[in-house]
C-alpha positions as CSV (number, residue, x, y, z in Angstrom):
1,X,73.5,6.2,152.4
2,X,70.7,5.4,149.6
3,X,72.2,3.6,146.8
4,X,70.4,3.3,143.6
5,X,71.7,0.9,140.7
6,X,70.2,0.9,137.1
7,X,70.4,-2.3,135.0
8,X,69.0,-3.5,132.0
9,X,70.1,-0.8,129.1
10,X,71.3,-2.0,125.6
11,X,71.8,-1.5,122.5
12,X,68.5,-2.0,120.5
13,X,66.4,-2.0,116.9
14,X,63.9,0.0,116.5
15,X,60.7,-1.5,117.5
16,X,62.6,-3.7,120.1
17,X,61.6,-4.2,123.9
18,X,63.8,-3.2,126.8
19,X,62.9,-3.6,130.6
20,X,65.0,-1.4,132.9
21,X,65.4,-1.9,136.3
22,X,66.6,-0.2,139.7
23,X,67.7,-1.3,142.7
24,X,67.4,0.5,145.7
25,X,69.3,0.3,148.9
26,X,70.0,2.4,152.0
27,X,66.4,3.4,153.4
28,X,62.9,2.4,153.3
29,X,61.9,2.0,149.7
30,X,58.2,1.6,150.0
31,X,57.5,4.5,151.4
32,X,59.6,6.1,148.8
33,X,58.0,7.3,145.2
34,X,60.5,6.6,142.5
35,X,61.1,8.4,138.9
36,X,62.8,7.7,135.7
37,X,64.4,10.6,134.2
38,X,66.9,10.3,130.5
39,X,69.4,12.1,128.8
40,X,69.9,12.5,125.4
41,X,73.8,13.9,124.3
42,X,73.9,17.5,124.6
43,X,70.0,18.0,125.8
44,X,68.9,18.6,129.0
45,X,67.5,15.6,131.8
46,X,64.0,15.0,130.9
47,X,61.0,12.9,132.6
48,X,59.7,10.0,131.7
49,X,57.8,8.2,134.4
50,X,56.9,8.2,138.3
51,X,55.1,6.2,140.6
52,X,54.1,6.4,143.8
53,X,54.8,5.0,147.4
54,X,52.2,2.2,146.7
55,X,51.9,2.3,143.2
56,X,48.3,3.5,143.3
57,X,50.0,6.7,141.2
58,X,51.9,7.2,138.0
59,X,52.1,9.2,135.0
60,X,54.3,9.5,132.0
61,X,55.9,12.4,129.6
62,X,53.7,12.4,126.5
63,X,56.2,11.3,124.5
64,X,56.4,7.5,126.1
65,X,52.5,7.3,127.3
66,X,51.1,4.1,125.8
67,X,54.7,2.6,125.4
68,X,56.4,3.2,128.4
69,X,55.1,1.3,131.8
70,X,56.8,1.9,135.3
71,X,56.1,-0.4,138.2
72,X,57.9,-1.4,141.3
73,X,57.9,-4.9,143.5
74,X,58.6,-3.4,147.0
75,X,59.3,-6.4,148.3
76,X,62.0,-6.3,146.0
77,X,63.2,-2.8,146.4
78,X,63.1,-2.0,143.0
79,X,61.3,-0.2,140.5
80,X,60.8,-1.1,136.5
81,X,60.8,0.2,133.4
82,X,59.1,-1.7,130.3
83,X,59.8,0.3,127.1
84,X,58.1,-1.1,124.2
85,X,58.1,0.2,120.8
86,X,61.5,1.7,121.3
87,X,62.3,4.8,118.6
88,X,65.2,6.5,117.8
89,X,64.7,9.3,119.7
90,X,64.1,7.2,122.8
91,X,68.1,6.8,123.0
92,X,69.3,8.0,126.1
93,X,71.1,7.5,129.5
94,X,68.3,6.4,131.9
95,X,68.4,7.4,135.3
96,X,66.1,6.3,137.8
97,X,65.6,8.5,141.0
98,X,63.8,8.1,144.8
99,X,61.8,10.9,146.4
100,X,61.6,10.7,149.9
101,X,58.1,12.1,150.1
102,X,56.1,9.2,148.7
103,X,54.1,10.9,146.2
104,X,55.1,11.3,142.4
105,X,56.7,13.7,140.8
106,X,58.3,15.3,137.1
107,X,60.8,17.7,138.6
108,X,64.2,16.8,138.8
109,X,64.8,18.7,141.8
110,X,61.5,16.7,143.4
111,X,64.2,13.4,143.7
112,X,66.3,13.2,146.7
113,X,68.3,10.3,145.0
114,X,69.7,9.0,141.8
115,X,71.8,6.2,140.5
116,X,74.4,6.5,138.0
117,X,72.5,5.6,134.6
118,X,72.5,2.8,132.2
119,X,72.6,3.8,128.4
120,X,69.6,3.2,125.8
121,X,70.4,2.9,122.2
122,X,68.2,2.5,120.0
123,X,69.0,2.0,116.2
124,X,66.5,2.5,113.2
């Protein structure tokens, strides 16, 4: 069974920093591509970033590119999420997600996996 744990949500300023993480357990992780996906009350689960098996891949929704940055320590099992220059409208419950097939993806249907979300809030 693949468990995936988020940590690292808050309540923020905007402005502020915030580096999310996720844990991963359960099956192999590198040769897994892994996603983070958010929330907002009453909206529907949107992308924000993916990366691939080996990290030579990732891309972001246009609304975080330049502020957002998603990485992953293998040896770790776990993938990241720096958000800098946090907004308003960045306030969310993040979910991180693990595709089995080791490339990246923006579909939430790609993701095989997800963990149970940790909230972002971000005040102005």
């Amino acid at each position: 069974q693949v468990q995936l744990v988020e940590s690292g949500g808050g309540l923020v300023q905007a402005g502020d920093s915030l580096r999310l993480s996720c844990a991963a357990s359960g099956r192999p992780f590198s040769s897994s591509a892994m996603g983070w996906f958010r929330q907002a009350p009453g909206k529907e689960r949107e992308f924000v970033a993916t990366i691939s098996w080996i990290a030579d891949i990732s891309y972001y929704a246009g609304s975080v590119k330049g502020r957002f940055t998603i990485s992953r320590d293998n040896a770790k099992n776990t993938v990241y999420l720096q958000m800098n220059s946090l907004k308003p409208e960045d306030t969310a419950v993040y979910y991180c997600a693990l595709r089995g097939n080791g490339l990246p993806a923006s579909t939430t249907y790609d993701y095989d996996y997800w963990g149970q979300g940790t909230q972002v809030t971000v005040s102005s």
